[in-house]
N, C-alpha and C positions, 0 to 999 in steps of 0.2 A: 570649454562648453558651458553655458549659461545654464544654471538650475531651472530656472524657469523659461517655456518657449510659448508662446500661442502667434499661430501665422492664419492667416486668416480667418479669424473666430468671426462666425456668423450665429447671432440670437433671436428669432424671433419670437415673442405674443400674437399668436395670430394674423393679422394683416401689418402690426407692429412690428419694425425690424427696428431692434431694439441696438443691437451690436451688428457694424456691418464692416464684416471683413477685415478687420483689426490685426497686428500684427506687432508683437516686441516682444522682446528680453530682459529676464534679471540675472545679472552674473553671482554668483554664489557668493553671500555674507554683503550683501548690494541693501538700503533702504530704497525702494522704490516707490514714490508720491504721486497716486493716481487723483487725476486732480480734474475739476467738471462742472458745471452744475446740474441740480437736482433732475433725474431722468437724460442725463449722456449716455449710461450704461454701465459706471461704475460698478454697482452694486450688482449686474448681471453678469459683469466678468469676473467678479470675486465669486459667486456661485456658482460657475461652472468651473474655475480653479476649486472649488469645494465639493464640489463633485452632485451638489446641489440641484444644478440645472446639466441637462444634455445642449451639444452647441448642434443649430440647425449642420452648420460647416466648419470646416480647420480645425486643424489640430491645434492640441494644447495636451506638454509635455511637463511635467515635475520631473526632476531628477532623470531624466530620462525614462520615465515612466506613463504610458497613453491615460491622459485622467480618465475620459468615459469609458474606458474599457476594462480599468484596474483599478476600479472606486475604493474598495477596502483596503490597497496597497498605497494608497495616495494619501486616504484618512488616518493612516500610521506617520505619515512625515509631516503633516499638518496642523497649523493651530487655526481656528476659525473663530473671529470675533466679529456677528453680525453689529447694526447700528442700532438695536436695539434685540435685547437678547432678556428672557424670562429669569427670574431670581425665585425661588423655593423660601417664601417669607416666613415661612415655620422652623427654619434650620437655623442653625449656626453657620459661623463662615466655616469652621472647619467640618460641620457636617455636612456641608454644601459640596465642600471640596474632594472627603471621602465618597463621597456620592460620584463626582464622574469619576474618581480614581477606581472605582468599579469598575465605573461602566468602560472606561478605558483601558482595563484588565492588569490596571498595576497590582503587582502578585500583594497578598494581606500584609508579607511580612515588610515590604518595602513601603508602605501607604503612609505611617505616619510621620517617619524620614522625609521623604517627597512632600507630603503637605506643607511640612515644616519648612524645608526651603523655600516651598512658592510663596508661602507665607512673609520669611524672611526677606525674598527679594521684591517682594511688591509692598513692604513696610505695613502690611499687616500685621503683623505677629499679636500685638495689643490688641487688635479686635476680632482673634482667632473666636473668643467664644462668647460675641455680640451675635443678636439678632440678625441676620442677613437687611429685614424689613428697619434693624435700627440706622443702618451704613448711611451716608452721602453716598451722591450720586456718584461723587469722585473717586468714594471708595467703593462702591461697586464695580467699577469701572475698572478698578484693579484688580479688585473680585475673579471678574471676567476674564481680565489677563491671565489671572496667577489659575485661574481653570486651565487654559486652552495651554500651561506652560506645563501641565503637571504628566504627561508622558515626552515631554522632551521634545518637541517638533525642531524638526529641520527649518521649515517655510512658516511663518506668520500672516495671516491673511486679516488684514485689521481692516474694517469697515468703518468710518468716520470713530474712530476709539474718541477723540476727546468732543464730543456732540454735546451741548448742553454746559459744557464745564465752566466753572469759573477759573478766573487768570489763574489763581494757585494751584490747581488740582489739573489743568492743562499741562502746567509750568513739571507737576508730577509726574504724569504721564510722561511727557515729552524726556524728562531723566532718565525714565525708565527702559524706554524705547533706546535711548543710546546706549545704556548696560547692557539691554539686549543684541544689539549690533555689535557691542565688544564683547559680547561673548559665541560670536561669531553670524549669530540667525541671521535667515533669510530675510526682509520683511517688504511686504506691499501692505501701504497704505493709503486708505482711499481719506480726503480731508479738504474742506471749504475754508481752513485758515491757513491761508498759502504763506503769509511770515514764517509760522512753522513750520510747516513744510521743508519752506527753503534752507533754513537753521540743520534739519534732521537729514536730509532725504540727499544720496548720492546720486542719484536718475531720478526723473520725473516724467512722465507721460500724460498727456494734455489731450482729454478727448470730449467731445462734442456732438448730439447728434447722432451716436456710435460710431463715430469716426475717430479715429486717434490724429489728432490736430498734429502732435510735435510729440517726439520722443528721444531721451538722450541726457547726457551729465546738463546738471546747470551751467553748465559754460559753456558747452556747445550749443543750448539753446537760447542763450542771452547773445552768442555771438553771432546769430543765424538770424538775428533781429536788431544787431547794433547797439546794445544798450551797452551805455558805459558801466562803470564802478567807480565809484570815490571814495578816495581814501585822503583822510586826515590828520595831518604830522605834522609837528614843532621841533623845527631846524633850530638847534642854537647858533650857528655860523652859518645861517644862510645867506647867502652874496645874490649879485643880480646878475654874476658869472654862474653861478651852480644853479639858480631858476631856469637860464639857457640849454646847461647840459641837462638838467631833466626834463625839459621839455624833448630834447632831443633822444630822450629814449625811444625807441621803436614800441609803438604799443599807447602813448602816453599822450591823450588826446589836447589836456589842456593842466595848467598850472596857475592857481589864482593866490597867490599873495595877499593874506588877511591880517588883521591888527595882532590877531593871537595865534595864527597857523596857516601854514599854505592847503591850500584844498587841489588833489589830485586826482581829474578825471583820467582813467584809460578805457581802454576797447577790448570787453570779452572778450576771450580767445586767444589775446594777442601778446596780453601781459598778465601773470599771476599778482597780487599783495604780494606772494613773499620773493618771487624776481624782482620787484618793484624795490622791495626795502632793502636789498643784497646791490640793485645796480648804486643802489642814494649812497647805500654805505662806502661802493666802492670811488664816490665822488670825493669822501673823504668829509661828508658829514656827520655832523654830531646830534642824534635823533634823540629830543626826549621821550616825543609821545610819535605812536603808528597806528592809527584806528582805520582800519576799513568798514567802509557800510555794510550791511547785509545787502546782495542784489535783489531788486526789487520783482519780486514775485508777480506781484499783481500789475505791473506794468506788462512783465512778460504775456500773462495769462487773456489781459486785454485786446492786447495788438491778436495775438491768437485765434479768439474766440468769436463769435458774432452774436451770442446770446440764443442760438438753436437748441432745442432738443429731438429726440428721436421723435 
């Protein structure tokens, strides 16, 4: 059963149908990469997973839980990180963070345990007792995380978390988020830098107009569009007998012989990297180097999309 359900989620503003009929799933300990541009509806389906907004239509379940019906039972498994979220510029981080562990009703004698950790894991600790007003963006930003982490959420609802960032402080982020995923969380997140994405996010969901474009692993949706993968290797004993049998892999679209490496395209779906470097081996080659590309995000997102909003 998928922790997260919404089947036909209907939103609208007014004469605005903001979300229209929408439907997918996150299987439990999943990164899910909701991905759009600005007014698709991202941002309206993370607040009614927040219990934020009511949906005109369809259900949408947590944990098996109805969100509009059980909002205070949903806001106990939940962490909520809008894209832009207020900061109390007269606190500390750590009085910032005592502050929702109130309001969050973690009992007194556990609060400063708890802080400490979120502090620990979002590599604050050294600016536990800075000005909130003195932080980087980037460390606010973790600020924000190490909040929404501090009663332990099941589900992660992250709204463009790295907006604004520069490379390093994304680069942060983005570590963070896969600590989080190995220590099991849920996580949706909504993000316009789709290389990241693609690097973080086990499913992605691709929506438009409030329409969900494409839903599913990155390889089913890179295969449902044809795009290859290349992958890059230095054969020490490659022959122009072993160039044939890998061509003749199933999956393995083309093989180009270069001065310092062969370059290997195959067909999502069809061939993994690590099949790929298990069949080379069994050819009885001697592999120095095996780099695979990242597949390309924004190829995919292109073909997809037509530039609509709702």
């Amino acid at each position: 059963m998928s922790f997260v359900q919404i089947e036909g989620l209907t939103v609208n503003y007014g004469d605005v149908r903001a979300v229209r009929g929408i439907s997918f799933e996150i299987p439990q300990g999943e990164v899910f990469g909701f991905i759009g541009p600005n007014g698709a509806g991202k941002s309206t389906t993370i607040k009614v997973l927040a219990t934020l907004l009511q949906p005109d239509a369809g259900r949408v379940r947590i944990a098996g839980i109805d969100v509009p019906r059980h909002p205070m039972a949903i806001r106990r498994r939940i962490g909520y990180m809008p894209d832009f979220f207020g900061v109390y510029e007269d606190l500390t981080a750590r009085e910032y963070l005592h502050f929702f562990a109130s309001a969050f009703q973690i009992p007194r004698s556990q609060r400063s345990r708890t802080i400490g950790d979120v502090l620990a894991l979002t590599d604050l600790t050294d600016k536990a007792e800075a000005p909130v007003d003195s932080l980087s963006r980037g460390m606010k930003q973790r600020l924000g995380l190490a909040r929404v982490l501090l009663h332990d959420p099941d589900l992660l609802l992250l709204d463009e978390p790295a907006s604004g960032l520069d490379p390093r402080a994304r680069i942060e982020v983005r570590e963070l988020l896969k600590a989080l995923q190995g220590m099991g969380k849920t996580i949706l997140i909504s993000s316009h830098i789709l290389h990241e994405l693609a690097q973080l996010c086990t499913r992605i969901g691709i929506i438009e107009a409030g329409r969900l474009v494409s839903a599913g692993s990155l390889e089913q949706i890179y295969a449902s569009l044809g795009l290859l993968q290349v992958v890059h290797s230095q054969i020490i004993n490659l022959t122009d007998d072993m160039v044939e049998k890998i061509k003749a892999i199933p999956g393995v679209a083309s093989v180009d012989t270069l001065v310092d490496r062969v370059s290997l395209r195959m067909r999502a779906g069809e061939l993994t990297a690590e099949d790929l470097l298990d069949r080379i081996y069994a050819l009885g080659a001697r592999i120095r180097m095996f780099q695979p590309e990242a597949m390309d995000m924004e190829t995919a997102f292109m073909k997809l999309t037509e530039g609509k909003t709702a």
